[in-house]
Structures are given as C-alpha cells and as structure tokens.
C-alpha positions as CSV (number, residue, x, y, z in Angstrom):
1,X,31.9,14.1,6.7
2,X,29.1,15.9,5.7
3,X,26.4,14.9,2.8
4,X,26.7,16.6,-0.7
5,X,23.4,17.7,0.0
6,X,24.5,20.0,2.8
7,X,28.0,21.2,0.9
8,X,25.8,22.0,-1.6
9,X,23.5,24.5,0.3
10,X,26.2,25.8,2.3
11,X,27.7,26.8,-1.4
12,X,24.6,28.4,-2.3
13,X,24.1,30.3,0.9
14,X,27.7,31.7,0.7
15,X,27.2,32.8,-3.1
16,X,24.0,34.6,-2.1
17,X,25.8,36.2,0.6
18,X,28.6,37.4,-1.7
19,X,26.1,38.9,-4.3
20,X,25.3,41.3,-1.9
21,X,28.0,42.6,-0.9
22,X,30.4,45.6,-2.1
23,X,33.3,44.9,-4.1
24,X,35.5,46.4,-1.8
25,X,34.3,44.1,0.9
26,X,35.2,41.2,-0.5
27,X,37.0,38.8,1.6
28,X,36.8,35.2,0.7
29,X,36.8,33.6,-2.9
30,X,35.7,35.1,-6.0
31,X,32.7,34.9,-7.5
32,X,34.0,32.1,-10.5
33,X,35.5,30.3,-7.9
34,X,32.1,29.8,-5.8
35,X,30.4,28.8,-9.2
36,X,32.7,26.1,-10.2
37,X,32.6,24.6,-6.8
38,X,28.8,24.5,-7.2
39,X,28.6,23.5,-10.6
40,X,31.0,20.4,-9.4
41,X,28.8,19.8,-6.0
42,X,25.6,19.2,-8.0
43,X,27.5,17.0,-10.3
44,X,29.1,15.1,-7.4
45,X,25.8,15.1,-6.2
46,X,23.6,14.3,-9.2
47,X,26.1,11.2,-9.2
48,X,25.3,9.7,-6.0
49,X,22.0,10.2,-6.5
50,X,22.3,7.9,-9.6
51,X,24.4,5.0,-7.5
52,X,21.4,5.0,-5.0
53,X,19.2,4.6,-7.7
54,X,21.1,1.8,-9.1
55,X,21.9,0.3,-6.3
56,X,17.8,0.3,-5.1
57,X,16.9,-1.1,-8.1
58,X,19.4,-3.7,-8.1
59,X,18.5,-4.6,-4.3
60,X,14.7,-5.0,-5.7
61,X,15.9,-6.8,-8.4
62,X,17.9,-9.7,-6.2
63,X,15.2,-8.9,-2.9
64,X,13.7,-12.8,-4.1
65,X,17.0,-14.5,-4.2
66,X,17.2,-16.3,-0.6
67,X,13.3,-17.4,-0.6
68,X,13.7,-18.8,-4.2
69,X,17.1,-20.3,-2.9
70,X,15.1,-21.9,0.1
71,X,12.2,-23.0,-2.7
72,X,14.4,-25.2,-5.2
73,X,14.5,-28.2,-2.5
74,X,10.6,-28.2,-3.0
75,X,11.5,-28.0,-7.0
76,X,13.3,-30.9,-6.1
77,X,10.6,-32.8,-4.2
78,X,7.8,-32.2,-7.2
79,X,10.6,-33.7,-9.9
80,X,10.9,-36.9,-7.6
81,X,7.1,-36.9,-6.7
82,X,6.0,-36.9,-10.5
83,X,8.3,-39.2,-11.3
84,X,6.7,-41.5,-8.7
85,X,3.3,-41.4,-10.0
86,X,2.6,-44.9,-10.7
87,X,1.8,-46.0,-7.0
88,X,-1.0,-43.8,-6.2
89,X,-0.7,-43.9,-2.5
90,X,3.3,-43.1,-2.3
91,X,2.3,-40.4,-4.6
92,X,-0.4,-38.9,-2.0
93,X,2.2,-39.3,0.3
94,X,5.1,-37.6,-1.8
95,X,2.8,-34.8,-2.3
96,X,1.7,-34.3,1.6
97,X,5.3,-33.7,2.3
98,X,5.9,-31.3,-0.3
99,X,2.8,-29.1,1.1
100,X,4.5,-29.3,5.0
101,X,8.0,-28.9,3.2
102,X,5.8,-25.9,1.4
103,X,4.5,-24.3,4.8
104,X,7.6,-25.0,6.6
105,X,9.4,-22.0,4.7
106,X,6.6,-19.8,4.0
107,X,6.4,-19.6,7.6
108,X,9.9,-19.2,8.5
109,X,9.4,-15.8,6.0
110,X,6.9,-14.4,8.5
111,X,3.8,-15.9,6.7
112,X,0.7,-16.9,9.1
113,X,-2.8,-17.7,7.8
114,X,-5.6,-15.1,9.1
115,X,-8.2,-16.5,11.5
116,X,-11.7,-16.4,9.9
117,X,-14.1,-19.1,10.7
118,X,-15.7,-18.2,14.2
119,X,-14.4,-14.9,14.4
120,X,-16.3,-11.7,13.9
121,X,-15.7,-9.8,10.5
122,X,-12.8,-7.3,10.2
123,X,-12.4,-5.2,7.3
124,X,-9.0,-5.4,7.7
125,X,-8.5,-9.2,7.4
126,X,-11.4,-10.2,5.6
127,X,-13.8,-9.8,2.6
128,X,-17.1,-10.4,2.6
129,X,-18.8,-12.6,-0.2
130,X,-22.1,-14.2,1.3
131,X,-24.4,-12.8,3.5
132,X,-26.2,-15.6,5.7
133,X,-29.3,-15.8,7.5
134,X,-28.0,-17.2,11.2
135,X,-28.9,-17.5,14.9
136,X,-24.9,-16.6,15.8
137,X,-24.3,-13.0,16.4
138,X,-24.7,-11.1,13.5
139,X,-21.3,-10.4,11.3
140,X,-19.9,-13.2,12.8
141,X,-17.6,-15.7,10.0
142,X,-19.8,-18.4,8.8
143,X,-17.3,-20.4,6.5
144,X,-13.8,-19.4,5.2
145,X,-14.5,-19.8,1.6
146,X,-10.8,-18.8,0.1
147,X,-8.0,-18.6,3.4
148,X,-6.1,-15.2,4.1
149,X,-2.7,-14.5,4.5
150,X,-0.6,-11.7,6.4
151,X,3.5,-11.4,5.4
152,X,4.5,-10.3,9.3
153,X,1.5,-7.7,9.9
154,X,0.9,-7.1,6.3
155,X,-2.3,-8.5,5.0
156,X,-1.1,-9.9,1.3
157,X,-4.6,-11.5,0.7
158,X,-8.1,-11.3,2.5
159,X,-9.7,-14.3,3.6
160,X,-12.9,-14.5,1.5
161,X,-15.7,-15.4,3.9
162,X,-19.5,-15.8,4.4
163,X,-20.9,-13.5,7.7
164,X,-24.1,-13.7,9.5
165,X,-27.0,-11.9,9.1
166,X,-29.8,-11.6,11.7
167,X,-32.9,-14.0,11.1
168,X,-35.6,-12.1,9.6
169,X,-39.1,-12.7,11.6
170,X,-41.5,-13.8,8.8
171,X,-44.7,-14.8,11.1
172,X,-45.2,-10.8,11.6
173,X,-45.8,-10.0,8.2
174,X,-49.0,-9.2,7.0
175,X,-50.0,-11.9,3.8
176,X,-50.0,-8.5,0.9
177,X,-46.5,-7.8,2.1
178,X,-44.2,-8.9,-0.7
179,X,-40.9,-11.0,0.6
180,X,-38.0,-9.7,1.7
181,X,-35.3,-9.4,-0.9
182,X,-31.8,-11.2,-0.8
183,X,-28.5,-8.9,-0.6
C-alpha cells in the first residue's frame, strides 16, 4: 500500500506529463479527471497529516502517565509519614524509606547520578562554580557542591562542582609585585 505522499507525486508527475502532450495523443484520463484525483489526494493527505499531529500531541500529553502511576505509592508514603510526626525518630525513619522508595523508581526510569568528586572535569557532565588552589592534578573535582543526573545518556542536570587549580609559587615574587588576583 503505498503512502499518500507518494500517490500524490505520482498524480503530479502524470499531470505534467499530460500537459505536454498533443491532444490527439491522449491516451489515459482527462485532464479534470487527473485534477479531481489530486485535489482529493492532498485532502486525504492534509488529513493524515492532522491525525499524526493529534495523535503526537496526545502521546506527549499522556508520555508522564506510567512514572506518575509508579509515584503515587510514594504520595502514599508522605500522607502516612506526616501523619506520624509526633515520634521524631519513626518520623526520620518514615522519611528514609520514602527517599530509597524515591530512588528505587527513578532508577528503574534509567536515572543514574553523574560521578564528580575525584574525577577530572568534563564539560559534558559538569559545571564549574569554584576554582581552587590544590596540590591534586589541576581540573580535577574538588567537592560536588549540587549532584548531576543523566536520564539513560542524557545529561538532565550538571553536577555543580569546585575544580583544582595549580598552586601559585608566591616565594618567587619580587615584594613591588602586587598579588595575584582571584578568578
């Protein structure tokens, strides 16, 4: 079965081919005929094209539906957990087990944190907010200072981190020279 796409060049192609021929050559349909069949191919066309688009938009609109469905137990946990607030450690408690309950299914969607501390910066998974002076190799992750996350391989958010910076050597500089300044 072919698309409407393709019945709809092969219309066009046969109506160009037919305007330049003789009258007296004619041999297939007429003229009319090849319009109206054209005319109702980009209709039929200009219809599916408006089922895709309601169909992708409803798709996006629903895309949510199974991770909020696997979400409403943790819902669940927070209405029993605030409920239980008068014995401070069972609260603690409560709330520990909503944050694995919490982790347990953002991981099962494909989310992992990004490594940061002790690596060496990557533009691609982190962002760099402090500058430190250090005897580790230089650009080297100090301190996570806000955790990254990737969806799969899809970096969602940056880790926000604090890099090395080589040691300056002060004892070499001359007493006029003014100090270095910070970046």
């Amino acid at each position: 079965m072919s698309k409407p796409e393709d019945k709809l060049k092969e219309m066009k192609d046969k109506l160009k081919g037919l305007q330049k021929e003789k009258p007296e050559e004619k041999k297939g349909p007429s003229t009319e005929e090849l319009i109206d069949t054209l005319q109702h191919l980009q209709a039929e066309f200009e219809n599916y094209r408006k089922h895709v688009e309601k169909e992708k938009a409803r798709t996006k609109e629903y895309a949510n539906r199974d991770l909020i469905a696997k979400l409403l137990p943790i819902l669940d946990s927070f209405e029993l957990a605030v409920k239980s607030d008068k014995d401070p450690e069972r609260f603690r408690k409560g709330v520990e087990m909503i944050y694995a309950q919490f982790v347990s299914i953002l991981k099962s969607e494909g989310l992992k944190p990004i490594e940061a501390a002790g690596m060496r910066f990557d533009p691609h998974l982190h962002e760099v907010l402090l500058k430190q002076e250090s005897d580790k190799p230089e650009d080297t992750v100090l301190e996570e200072l806000q955790k990254g996350y990737q969806l799969k391989d899809w970096v969602i958010r940056h880790s926000k981190v604090k890099i090395s910076k080589p040691k300056e050597d002060r004892k070499s500089e001359s007493p006029n020279t003014p100090p270095p300044t910070k970046s």
